[in-house]
C-alpha positions in Angstrom: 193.0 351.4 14.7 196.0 353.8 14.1 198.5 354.2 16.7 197.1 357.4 18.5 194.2 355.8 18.9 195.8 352.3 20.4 197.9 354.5 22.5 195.0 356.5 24.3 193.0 353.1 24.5 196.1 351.2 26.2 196.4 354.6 28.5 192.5 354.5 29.3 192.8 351.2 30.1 195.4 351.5 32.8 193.9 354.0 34.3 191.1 352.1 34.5 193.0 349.1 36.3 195.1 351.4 38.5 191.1 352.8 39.6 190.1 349.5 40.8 193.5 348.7 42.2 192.6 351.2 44.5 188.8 351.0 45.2 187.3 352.9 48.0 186.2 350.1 50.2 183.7 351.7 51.7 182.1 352.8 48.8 182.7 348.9 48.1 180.8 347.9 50.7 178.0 350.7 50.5 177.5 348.8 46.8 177.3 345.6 48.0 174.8 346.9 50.7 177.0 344.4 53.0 179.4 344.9 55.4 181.1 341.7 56.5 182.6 341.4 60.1 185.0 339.4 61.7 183.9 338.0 65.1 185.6 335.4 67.4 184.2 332.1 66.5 183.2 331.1 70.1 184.7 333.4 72.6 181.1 334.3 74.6 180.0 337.3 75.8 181.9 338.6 72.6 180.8 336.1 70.1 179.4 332.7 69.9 177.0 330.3 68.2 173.6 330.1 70.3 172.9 327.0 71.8 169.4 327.1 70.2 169.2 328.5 66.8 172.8 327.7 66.3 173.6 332.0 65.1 176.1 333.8 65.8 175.2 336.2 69.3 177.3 338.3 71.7 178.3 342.0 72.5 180.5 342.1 68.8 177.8 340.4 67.3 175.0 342.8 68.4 178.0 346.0 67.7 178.3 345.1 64.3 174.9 345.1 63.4 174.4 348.4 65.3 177.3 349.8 63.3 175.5 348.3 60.0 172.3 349.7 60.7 173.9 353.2 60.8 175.8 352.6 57.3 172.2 351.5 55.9 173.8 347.8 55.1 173.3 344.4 56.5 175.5 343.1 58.6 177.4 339.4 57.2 178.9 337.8 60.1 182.3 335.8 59.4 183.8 334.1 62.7 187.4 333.7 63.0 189.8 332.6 65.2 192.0 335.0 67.7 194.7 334.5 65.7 192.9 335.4 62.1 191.3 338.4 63.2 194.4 340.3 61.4 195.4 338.5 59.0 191.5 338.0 58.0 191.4 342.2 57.9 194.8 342.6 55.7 193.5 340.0 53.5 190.4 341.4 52.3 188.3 338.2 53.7 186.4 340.9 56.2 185.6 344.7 56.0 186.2 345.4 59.9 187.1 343.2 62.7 184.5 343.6 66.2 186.6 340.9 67.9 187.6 342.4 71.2 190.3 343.6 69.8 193.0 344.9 71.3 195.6 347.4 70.3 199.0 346.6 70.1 201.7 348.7 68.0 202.8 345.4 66.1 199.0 345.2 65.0 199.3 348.9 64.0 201.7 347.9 61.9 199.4 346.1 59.8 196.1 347.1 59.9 194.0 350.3 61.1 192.1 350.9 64.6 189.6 352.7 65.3 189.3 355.1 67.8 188.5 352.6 71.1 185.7 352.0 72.9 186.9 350.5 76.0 189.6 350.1 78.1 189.9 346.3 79.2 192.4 344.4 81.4 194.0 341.3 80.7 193.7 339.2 84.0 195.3 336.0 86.0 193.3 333.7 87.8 194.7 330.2 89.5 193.6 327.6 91.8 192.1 329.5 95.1 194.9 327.6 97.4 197.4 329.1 95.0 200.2 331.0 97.1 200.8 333.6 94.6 199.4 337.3 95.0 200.8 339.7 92.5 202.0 338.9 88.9 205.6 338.8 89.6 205.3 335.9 91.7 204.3 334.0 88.6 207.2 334.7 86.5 209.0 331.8 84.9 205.9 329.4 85.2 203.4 328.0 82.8 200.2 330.3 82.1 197.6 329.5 79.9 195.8 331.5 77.3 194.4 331.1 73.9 196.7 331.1 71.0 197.8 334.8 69.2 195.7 336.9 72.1 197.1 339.5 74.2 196.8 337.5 76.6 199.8 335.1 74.9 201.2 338.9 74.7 201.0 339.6 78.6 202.2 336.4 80.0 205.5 336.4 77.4 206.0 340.1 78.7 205.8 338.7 82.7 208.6 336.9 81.9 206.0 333.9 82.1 206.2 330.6 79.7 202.4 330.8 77.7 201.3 327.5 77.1 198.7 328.2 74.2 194.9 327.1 72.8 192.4 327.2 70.3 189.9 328.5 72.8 189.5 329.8 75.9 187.5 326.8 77.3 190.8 323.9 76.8 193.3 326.5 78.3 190.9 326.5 81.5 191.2 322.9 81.4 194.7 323.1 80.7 195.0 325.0 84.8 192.4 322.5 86.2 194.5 319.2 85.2 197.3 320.8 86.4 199.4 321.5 83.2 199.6 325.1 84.0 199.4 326.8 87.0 197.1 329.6 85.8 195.1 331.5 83.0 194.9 334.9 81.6 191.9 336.2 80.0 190.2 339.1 79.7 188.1 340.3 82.4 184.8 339.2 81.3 185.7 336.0 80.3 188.0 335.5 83.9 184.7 336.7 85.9 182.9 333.8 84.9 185.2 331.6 84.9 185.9 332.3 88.5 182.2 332.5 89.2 181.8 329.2 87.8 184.3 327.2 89.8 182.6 327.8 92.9 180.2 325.2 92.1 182.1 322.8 90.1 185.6 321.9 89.5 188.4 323.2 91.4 187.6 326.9 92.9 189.7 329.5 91.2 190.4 333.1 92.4 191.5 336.4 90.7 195.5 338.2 90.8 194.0 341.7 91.1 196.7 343.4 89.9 196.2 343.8 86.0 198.9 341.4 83.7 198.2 344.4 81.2 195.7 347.1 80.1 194.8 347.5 76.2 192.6 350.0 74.1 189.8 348.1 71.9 189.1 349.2 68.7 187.9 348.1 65.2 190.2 346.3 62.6 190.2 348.0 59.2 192.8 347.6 56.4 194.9 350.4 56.0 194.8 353.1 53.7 191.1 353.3 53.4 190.6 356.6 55.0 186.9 357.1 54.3 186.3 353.7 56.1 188.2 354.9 59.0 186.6 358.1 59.3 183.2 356.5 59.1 183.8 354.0 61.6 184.4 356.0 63.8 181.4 358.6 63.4 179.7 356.0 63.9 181.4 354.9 67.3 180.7 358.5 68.5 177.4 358.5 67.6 176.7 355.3 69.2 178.3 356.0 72.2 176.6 359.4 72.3 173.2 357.5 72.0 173.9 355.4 74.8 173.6 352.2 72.0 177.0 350.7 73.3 176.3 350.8 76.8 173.1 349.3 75.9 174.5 346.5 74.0 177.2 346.7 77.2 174.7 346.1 80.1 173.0 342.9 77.8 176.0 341.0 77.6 177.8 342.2 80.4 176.3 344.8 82.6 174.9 344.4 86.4 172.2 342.0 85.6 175.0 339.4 83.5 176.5 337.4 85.5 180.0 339.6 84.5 178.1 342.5 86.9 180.5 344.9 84.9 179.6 348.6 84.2 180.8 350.5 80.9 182.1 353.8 81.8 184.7 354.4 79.0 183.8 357.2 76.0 185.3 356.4 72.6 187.9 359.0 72.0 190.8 359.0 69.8 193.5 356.9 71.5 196.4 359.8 71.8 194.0 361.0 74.4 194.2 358.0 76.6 196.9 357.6 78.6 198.6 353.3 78.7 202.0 352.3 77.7 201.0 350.6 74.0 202.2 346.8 73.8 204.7 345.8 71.5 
């Protein structure tokens, strides 16, 4: 081989590797005929293994597979922890992230949202003979949440101290032995757990004033345009349908025992109107 010849081959061949270097991924994943999503490993209504058949179920569960049925793929369900649900996106390890997840500008940072879906409200509950009425009252005390969650996020911001879990279920446990004086959660899981308490352990009651509203969205990596653009298509068209307020009302609409009612569109999130968390 002369040295023209070398010289084009060596040329072709980095262009070659810069191409792959910079794969479309959702071409990737049209390919594979597989789009892998990140789901909370046990955080029900979201996600969670069924008792029975031992498969992963919940509202994110049932989302993903609605937004894989539109691509024309089959949906690969990966759970992850709170905390892993970015880290898992930047990484590679999933294509999107349906893990109630909440938009934050240090999350922007790192990964790409989708337009949201709903609004949701990070809440307080404590014991029901607990003094305290508004979230101010519980500044400087110990709140429990799970570890890397907005809900960490919204108690640090209250000026509170976050005493941290794995899961929702041992920082509940955490407030009923008396280690922390409350939780924050979301408002699903805080309905139920309130809900719960009036037949067993001690009774626990709901701070109605919000510890902090947040956008949800989708977790994609960044730069990966055509993803982001598809993604949320799909969201609109969903919504449009009425197929997210379907899977809404089965996981958490009147007849759950959340009794919540979906009336959020998806639109792009300069049109809502919330002070972004850091």
């Amino acid at each position: 081989m002369n040295m023209k010849s070398w010289t084009l081959s060596l040329a072709l061949a980095v262009t070659a590797m810069a191409g792959s270097a910079h794969a479309d991924q959702l071409a990737d994943i049209m390919a594979a005929k597989v789009i892998r999503c990140g789901t909370f490993a046990d955080v029900p209504p979201f996600a969670s293994p069924d008792p029975k058949t031992r498969e992963m179920v919940g509202f994110d569960v049932d989302l993903c597979g609605a937004i894989a049925r539109e691509l024309g793929v089959k949906p690969e369900i990966k759970p992850v922890s709170v905390e892993a649900r970015v880290p898992e996106v930047k990484l590679g390890h999933v294509d999107i992230a349906v893990a109630n997840l909440a938009y934050t500008l240090s999350r922007a940072e790192q990964i790409q949202f989708s337009n949201p879906y709903y609004l949701a409200k990070e809440m307080l509950i404590v014991k029901a003979d607990d003094p305290g009425q508004k979230k101010a009252d519980f500044a400087g005390v110990r709140l429990a949440s799970t570890k890397g969650s907005t809900s960490e996020l919204s108690i640090r911001l209250n000026k509170s101290q976050p005493l941290t879990f794995q899961d929702t279920g041992s920082a509940y446990l955490a407030v009923q032995q008396g280690k922390a004086r409350g939780m924050v959660a979301n408002t699903m899981t805080t309905t139920k757990i309130v809900n719960e308490s009036k037949t067993k352990g001690a009774e626990m009651r709901m701070i109605s004033e919000p510890m902090l509203y947040q956008p949800i969205g989708i977790g994609m990596k960044k730069d990966e345009p055509a993803l982001t653009a598809k993604i949320n298509e799909i969201l609109v068209s969903l919504d449009t349908s009425g197929e997210i307020n379907r899977i809404w009302d089965k996981w958490l609409g009147p007849n759950t025992e959340y009794k919540m009612t979906r009336t959020d569109k998806v639109v792009p999130i300069t049109e809502l109107k919330f002070d972004p968390i850091p």
